[in-house]
C-alpha positions in Angstrom: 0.0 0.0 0.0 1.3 3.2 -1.3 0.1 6.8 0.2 1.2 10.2 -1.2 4.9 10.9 -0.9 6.3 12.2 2.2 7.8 15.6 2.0 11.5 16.5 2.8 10.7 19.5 4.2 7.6 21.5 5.5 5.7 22.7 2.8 4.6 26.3 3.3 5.8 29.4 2.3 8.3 30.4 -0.5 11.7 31.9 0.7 11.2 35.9 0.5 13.9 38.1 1.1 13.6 42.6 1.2 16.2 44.5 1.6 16.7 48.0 3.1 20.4 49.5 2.1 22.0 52.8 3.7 25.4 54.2 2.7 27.3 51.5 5.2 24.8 49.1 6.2 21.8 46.8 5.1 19.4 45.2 6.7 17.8 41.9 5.7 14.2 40.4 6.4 14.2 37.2 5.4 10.5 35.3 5.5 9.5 31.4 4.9 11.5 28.6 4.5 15.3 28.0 4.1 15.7 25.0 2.4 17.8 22.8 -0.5 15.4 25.3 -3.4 16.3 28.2 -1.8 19.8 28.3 0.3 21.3 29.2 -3.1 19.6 32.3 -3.6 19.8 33.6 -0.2 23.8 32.8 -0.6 23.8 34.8 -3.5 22.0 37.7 -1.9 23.8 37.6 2.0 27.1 37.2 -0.1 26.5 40.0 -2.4 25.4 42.4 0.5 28.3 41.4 2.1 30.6 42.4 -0.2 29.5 45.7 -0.6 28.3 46.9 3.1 30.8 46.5 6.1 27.5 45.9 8.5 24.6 43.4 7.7 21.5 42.5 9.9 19.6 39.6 8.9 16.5 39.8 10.3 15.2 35.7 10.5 12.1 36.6 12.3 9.8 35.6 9.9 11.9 32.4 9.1 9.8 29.4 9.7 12.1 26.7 8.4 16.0 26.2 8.4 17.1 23.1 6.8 20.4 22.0 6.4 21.1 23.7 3.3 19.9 27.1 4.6 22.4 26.7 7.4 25.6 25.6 5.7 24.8 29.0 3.9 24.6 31.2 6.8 27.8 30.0 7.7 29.6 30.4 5.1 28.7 33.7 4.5 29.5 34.6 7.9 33.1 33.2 7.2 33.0 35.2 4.3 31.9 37.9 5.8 34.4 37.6 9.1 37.6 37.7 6.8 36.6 40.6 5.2 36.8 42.2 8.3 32.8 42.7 8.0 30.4 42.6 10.4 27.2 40.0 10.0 24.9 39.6 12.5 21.5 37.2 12.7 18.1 38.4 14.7 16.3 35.1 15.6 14.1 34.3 17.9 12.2 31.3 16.9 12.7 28.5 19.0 12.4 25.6 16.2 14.9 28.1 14.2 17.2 28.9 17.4 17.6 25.0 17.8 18.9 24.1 14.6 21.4 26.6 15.2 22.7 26.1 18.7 22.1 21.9 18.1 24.4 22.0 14.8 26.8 24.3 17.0 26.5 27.1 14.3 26.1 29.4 16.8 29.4 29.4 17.9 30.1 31.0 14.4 27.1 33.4 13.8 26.6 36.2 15.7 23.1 35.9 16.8 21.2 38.2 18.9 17.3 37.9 20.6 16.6 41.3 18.9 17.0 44.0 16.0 17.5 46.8 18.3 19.9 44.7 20.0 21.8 43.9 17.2 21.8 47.7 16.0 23.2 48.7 19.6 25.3 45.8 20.6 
């Protein structure tokens, strides 16, 4: 007996990504799900802010999912981003999120923070 194929991931919402740029500094809202059909654009993106702008937020409140591929992203564009001497920092604050990052040990390489304000102050 066969039923319908089990998904690899949550299905839900599309990866979206808005960007607000200032003369040193961007800030990113990312919303949805980070996954294997997205982590590729949101490298392309984080990377490509990075490069330009010596201070990036991401804001990951509206993230719902982070799969394996949307982490190994992350971190290597904070890599990136760290020997460039830039600074990249991560607002999350949802718990199913926050796990996969302090499980996989990530967060002993992002610089995450409970807040926007306090990653705009800190």
């Amino acid at each position: 007996m066969t039923g319908p194929p089990i998904p690899l991931a949550p299905v839900g919402h599309a990866l979206t990504i808005r960007v607000v740029r200032g003369r040193r500094s961007a800030i990113v809202r990312v919303d949805g799900e980070s996954g294997i059909d997205s982590a590729d654009r949101l490298g392309r993106e984080l990377l490509g802010l990075c490069e330009r702008f010596p201070f990036v937020v991401v804001d990951c409140e509206g993230l719902t999912f982070l799969g394996s591929a949307g982490l190994a992203v992350l971190i290597r564009v904070a890599v990136d981003a760290r020997e460039r001497r830039h600074e990249l920092r991560f607002v999350i604050t949802k718990p199913a999120v926050l796990a996969v990052v302090r499980v996989s040990g990530a967060d002993a390489v992002l610089s995450v923070f409970s807040s926007m304000n306090e990653a705009l102050t800190d």
